[in-house]
C-alpha positions, 0 to 999 in steps of 0.5 A: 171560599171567603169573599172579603167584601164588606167595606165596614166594621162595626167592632173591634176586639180589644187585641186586634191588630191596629194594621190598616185593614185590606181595603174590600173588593167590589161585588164584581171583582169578587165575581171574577175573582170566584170566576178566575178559580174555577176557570183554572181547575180550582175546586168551591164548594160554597162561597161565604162573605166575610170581611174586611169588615162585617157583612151586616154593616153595610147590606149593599156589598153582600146581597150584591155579590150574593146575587151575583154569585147566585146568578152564576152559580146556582148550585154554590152554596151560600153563607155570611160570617158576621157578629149577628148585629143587625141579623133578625131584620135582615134574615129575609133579604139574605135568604131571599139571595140564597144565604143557607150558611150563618157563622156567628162570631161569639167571643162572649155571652156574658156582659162583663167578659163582653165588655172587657174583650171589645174597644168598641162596638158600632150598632150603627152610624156611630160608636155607642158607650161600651156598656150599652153597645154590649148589652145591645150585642148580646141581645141581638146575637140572641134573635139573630140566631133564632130568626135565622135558625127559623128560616131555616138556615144552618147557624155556626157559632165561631169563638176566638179564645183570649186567654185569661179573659174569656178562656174559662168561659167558652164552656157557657158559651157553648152551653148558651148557644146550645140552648138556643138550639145551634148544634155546631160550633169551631174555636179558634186560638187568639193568634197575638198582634204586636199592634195590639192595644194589650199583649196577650199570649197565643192559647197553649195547646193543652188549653185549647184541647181541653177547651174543646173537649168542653165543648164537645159536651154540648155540640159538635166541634168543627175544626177550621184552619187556624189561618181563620183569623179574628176578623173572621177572613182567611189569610190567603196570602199562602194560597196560591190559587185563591189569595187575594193578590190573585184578584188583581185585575189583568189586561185583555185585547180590549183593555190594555191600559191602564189609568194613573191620577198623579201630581208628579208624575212619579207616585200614586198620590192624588184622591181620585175625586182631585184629579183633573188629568191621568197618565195611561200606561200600556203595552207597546207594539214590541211589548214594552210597557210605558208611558202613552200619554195624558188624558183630561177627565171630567170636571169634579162638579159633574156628580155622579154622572163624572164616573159615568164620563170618566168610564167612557175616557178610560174605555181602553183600561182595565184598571185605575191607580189613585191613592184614594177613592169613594166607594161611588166612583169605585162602584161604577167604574167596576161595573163598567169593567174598570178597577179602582186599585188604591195605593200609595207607592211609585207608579213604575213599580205599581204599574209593573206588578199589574203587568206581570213583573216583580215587585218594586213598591208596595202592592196595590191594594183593592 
């Protein structure tokens, strides 16, 4: 099961999609989320963090929800897809909370094919020259399979095959990792974005067989659903047990509400740290769903203690709408059982997707 819950990037392929990205789902809700599943029959072997961004980018999200899952599912197995930026200093935090499974995104071992596959790639806080950024990439996915080889972890190489660019050269970069003793490897056809700074053809059948069977020479070839898409996250918009829209939060007898910052009364429009006022939506005694009232929040000044104020006002809600939200205030709320969902669509039609009903907007995001 893929846990999106890595808030940041730190790459972009050259031919990705320039589509806002699924916003990452907080440690909790990914926890509820896994919960939700197996309460209903479904069957995870292992739980692996990847995407929206890179698990590696910001350590905070993946060891949290890590040791979350590991706390209540000891026996899950446990594993991260990433770039491998950043992978040796953080080996013995991520075994530590139970990581036994690494999947390393390798499009390229060679600078110049590197260099001509990414738009950027971010080692840090801020976006570094290419060719520099490049040179560090290589290094680094060097150590990081080493070092998580060492501590014993299983290490997967995944390849994305971008024809007429990197095509000719999955064959080194399977006998490159081969060398540094990884033993399986998947690959994976580019699936074309008409968003995409270049326009490349989707890989023929034919090439990627004979890919693969160049492959084969040097490892073992994993096969993985072809919905595993470039950020290394599956598309679960055709699973119905497991998709993302699942994990949208319910009501219970304790929270029925919910909570919706608004400037007129009729879009989610106001950044949650704007807000001085929220509209409470919930159930009536017949059932209906509608407005109940207004109730002020806490003063913007208040720091960090305002979302400790503001969990106790919305202790009724299950869920908050804003059109934005810092990642503090989505963190605490979350962790006293109130969601952050952002949108930007109508509050009726918002509100009723929550609830159960159709679909009159655009569905909240998380």
């Amino acid at each position: 099961m893929e846990m999106p819950v890595a808030p940041r990037a730190n790459n972009r392929i050259r031919f990705a999609s320039t589509k806002e990205s699924t916003q990452a789902l907080m440690p909790e809700q990914a926890l509820t989320w896994l919960a939700d599943i197996l309460n209903k029959g479904g069957k995870v072997d292992g739980v692996n963090i990847a995407g929206p961004g890179d698990p590696l980018a910001d350590i905070g999200p993946t060891l949290d929800t890590l040791s979350l899952v590991r706390e209540r599912y000891p026996a899950m197995a446990l594993g991260i897809t990433t770039l491998g930026l950043g992978g040796e200093q953080f080996v013995e935090p991520l075994v530590k909370a139970g990581v036994s499974n690494i999947t390393l995104l390798v499009d390229g071992v060679d600078l110049e094919v590197v260099k001509k596959l990414y738009a950027w790639i971010r080692p840090g806080a801020k976006t570094i020259p290419l060719f520099t950024a490049a040179e560090l990439l290589l290094s680094e996915q060097k150590k990081a399979t080493m070092a998580f080889q060492q501590a014993g972890c299983d290490v997967q190489v995944r390849t994305m095959v971008y024809p007429g660019y990197n095509d000719a050269h999955v064959e080194e970069i399977a006998r490159s990792m081969a060398d540094l003793g990884v033993k399986s490897m998947s690959v994976t056809p580019f699936d074309p974005a008409t968003e995409g700074e270049d326009m490349l053809e989707r890989p023929s059948h034919a090439m990627m067989t004979r890919i693969r069977d160049s492959v084969a020479k040097y490892m073992t070839v994993v096969a993985i659903p072809e919905k595993i898409q470039q950020d290394g996250t599956a598309d679960a918009s055709t699973d119905s047990c497991g998709s993302v829209a699942s994990t949208l939060p319910k009501p219970s007898a304790e929270r029925p509400n919910v909570a919706v910052v608004s400037s007129n009364g009729m879009e989610v429009d106001l950044h949650l740290g704007h807000a001085i006022t929220a509209l409470i939506y919930g159930p009536m005694a017949d059932g209906l769903v509608c407005l109940l009232g207004t109730r002020t929040l806490p003063e913007p000044a208040a720091g960090a203690a305002r979302w400790e104020i503001l969990a106790d006002t919305l202790k009724d809600c299950f869920v908050l709408l804003a059109a934005s939200a810092g990642e503090s205030p989505r963190k605490i709320l979350s962790s006293q059982g109130i969601s952050v969902l952002v949108t930007e669509d109508n509050i009726e039609g918002s509100v009723e997707v929550l609830y159960g009903g159709g679909k009159k907007g655009k569905k909240c995001r998380k």
